[in-house]
TORPA-4810 file (N, C-alpha, C, O; in nm, 3 decimals):
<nodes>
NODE_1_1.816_2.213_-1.629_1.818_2.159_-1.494_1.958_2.111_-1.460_2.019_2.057_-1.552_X
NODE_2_2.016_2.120_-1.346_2.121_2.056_-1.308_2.106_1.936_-1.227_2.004_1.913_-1.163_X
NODE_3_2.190_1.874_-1.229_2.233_1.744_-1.168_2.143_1.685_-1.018_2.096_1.574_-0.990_X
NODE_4_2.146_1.802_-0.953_2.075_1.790_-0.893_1.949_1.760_-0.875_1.914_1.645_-0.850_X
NODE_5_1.889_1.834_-0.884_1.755_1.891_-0.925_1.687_1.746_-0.982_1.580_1.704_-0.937_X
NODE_6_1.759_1.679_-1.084_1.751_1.578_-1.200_1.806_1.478_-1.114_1.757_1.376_-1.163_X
NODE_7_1.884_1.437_-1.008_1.847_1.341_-0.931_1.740_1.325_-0.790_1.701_1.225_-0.730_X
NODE_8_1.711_1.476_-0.770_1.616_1.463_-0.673_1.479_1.434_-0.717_1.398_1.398_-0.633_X
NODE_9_1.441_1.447_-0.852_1.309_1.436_-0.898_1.315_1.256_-0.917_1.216_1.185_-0.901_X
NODE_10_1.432_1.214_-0.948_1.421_1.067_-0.956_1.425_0.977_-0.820_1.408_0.855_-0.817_X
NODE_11_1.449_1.056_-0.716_1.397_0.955_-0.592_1.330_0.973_-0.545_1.289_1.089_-0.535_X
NODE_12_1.259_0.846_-0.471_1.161_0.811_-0.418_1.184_0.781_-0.280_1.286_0.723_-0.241_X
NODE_13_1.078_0.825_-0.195_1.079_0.789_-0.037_1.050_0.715_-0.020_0.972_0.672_-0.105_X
NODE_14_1.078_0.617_0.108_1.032_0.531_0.134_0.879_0.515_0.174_0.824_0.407_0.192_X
NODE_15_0.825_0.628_0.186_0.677_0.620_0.234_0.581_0.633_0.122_0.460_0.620_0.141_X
NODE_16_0.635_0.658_-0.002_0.575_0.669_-0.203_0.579_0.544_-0.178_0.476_0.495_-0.133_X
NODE_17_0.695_0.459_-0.198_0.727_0.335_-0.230_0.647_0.273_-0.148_0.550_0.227_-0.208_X
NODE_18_0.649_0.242_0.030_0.502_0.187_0.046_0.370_0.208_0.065_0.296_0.137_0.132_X
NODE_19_0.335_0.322_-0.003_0.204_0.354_-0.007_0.164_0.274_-0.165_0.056_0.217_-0.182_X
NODE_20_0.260_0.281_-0.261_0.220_0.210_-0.418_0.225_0.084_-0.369_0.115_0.030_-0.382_X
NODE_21_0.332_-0.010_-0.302_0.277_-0.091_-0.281_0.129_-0.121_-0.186_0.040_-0.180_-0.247_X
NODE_22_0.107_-0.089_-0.071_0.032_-0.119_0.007_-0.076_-0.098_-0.123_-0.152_-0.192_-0.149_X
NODE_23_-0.079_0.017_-0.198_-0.204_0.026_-0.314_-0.200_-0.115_-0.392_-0.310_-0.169_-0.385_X
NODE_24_-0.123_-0.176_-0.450_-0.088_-0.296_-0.525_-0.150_-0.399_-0.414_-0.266_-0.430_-0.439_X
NODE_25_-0.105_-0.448_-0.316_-0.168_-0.545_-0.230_-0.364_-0.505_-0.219_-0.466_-0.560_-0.263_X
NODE_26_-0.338_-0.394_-0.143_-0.535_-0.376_-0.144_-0.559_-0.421_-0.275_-0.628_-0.523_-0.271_X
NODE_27_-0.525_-0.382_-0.408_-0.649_-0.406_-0.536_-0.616_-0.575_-0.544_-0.712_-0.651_-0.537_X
NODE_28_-0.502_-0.622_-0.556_-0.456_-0.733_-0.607_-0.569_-0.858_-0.508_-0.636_-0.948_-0.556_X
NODE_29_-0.554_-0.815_-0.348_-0.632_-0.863_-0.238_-0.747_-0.914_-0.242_-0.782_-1.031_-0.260_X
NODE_30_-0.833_-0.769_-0.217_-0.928_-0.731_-0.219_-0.974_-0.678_-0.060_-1.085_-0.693_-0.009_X
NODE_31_-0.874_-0.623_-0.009_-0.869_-0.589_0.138_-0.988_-0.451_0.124_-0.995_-0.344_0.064_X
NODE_32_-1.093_-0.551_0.242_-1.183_-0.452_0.237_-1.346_-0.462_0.168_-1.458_-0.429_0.209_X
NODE_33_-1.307_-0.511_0.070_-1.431_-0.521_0.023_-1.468_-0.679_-0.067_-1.416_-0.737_-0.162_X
NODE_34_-1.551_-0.698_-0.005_-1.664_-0.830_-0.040_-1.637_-0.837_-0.256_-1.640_-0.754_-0.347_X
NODE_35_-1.611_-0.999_-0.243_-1.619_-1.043_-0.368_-1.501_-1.012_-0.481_-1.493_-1.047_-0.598_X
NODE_36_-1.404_-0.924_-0.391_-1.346_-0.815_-0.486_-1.180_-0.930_-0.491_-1.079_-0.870_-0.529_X
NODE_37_-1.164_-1.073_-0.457_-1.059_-1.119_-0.455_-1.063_-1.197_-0.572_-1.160_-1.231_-0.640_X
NODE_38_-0.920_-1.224_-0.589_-0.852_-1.249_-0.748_-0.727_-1.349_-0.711_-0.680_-1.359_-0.597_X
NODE_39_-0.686_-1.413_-0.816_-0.547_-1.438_-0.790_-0.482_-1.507_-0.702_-0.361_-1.505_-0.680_X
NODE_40_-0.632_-1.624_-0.608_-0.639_-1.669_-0.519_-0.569_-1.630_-0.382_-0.509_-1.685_-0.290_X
NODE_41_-0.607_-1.517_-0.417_-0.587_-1.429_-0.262_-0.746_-1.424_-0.215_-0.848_-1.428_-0.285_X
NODE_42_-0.730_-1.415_-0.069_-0.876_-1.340_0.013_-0.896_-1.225_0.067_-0.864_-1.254_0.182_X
NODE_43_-0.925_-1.112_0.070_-0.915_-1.053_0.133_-1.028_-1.071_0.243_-1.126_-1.140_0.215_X
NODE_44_-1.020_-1.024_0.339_-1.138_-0.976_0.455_-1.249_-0.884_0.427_-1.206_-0.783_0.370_X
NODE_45_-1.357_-0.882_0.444_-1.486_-0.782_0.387_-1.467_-0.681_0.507_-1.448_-0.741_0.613_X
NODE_46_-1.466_-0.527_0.519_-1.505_-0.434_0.664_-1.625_-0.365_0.619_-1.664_-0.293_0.528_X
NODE_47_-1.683_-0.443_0.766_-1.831_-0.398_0.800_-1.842_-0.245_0.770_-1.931_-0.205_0.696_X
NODE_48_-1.755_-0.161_0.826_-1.779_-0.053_0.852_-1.662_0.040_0.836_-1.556_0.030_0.897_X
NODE_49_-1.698_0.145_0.732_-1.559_0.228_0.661_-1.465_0.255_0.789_-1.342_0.258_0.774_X
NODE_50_-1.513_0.272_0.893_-1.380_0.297_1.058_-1.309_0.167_0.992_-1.203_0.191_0.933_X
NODE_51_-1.352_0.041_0.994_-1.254_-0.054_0.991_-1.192_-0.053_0.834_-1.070_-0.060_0.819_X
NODE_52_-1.285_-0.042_0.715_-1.139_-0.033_0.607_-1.038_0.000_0.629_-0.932_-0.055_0.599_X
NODE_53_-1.063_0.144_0.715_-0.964_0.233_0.698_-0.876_0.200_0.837_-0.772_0.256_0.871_X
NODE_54_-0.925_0.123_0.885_-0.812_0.087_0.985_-0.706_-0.082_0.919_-0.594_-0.126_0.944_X
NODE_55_-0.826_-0.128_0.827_-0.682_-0.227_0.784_-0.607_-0.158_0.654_-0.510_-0.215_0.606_X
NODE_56_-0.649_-0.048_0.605_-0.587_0.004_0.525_-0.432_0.070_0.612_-0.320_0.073_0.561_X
NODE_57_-0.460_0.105_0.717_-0.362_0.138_0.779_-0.264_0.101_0.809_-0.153_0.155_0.814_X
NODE_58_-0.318_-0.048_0.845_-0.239_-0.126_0.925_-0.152_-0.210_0.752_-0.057_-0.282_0.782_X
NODE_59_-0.167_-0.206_0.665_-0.153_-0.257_0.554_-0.050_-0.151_0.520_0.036_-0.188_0.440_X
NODE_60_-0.043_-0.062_0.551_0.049_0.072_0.522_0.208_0.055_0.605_0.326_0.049_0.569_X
NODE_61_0.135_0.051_0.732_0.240_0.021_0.808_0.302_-0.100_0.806_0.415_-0.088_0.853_X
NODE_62_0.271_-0.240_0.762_0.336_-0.333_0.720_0.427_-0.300_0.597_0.550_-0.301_0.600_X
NODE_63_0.365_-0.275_0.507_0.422_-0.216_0.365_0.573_-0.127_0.408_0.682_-0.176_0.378_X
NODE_64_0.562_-0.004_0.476_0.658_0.080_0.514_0.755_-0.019_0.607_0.875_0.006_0.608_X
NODE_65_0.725_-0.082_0.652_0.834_-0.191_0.776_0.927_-0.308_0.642_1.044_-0.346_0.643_X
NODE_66_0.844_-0.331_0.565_0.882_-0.432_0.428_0.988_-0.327_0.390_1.099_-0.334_0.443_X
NODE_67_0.952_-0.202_0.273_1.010_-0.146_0.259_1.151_-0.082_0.318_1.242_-0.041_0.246_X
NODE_68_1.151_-0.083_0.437_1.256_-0.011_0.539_1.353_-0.150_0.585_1.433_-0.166_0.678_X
NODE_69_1.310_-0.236_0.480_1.368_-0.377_0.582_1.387_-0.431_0.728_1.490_-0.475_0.780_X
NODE_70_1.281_-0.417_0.771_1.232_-0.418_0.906_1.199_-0.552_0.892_1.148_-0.613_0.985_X
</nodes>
């Protein structure tokens, strides 16, 4: 492999980087689901998978704004 190649496999986008985190916050949380908090965090329970997946979203897009130093 050349130089290249061997530094492009070692970076990361900014949208990897906050999707692992945003993954790290949901489990650590418990964003989403009932009982599932730790670490004296809370997360919020969603009634209904439309809404997980809308604070999962919105948890994404915070993450990516962190990341981007926004």
């Amino acid at each position: 492999m050349d130089t290249q190649t061997i530094a492009g496999l070692s970076a990361r986008r900014n949208e990897d980087i906050a999707l692992d985190l945003m993954k790290f916050v949901a489990g650590t949380t418990g964003v989403g689901k009932a009982g599932a908090a730790s670490a004296g965090f809370s997360g919020t329970m969603a009634a209904k998978p439309e809404e997980y997946v809308s604070q999962l979203l919105e948890l994404y897009g915070r993450c990516l704004k962190a990341v981007a130093g926004q």
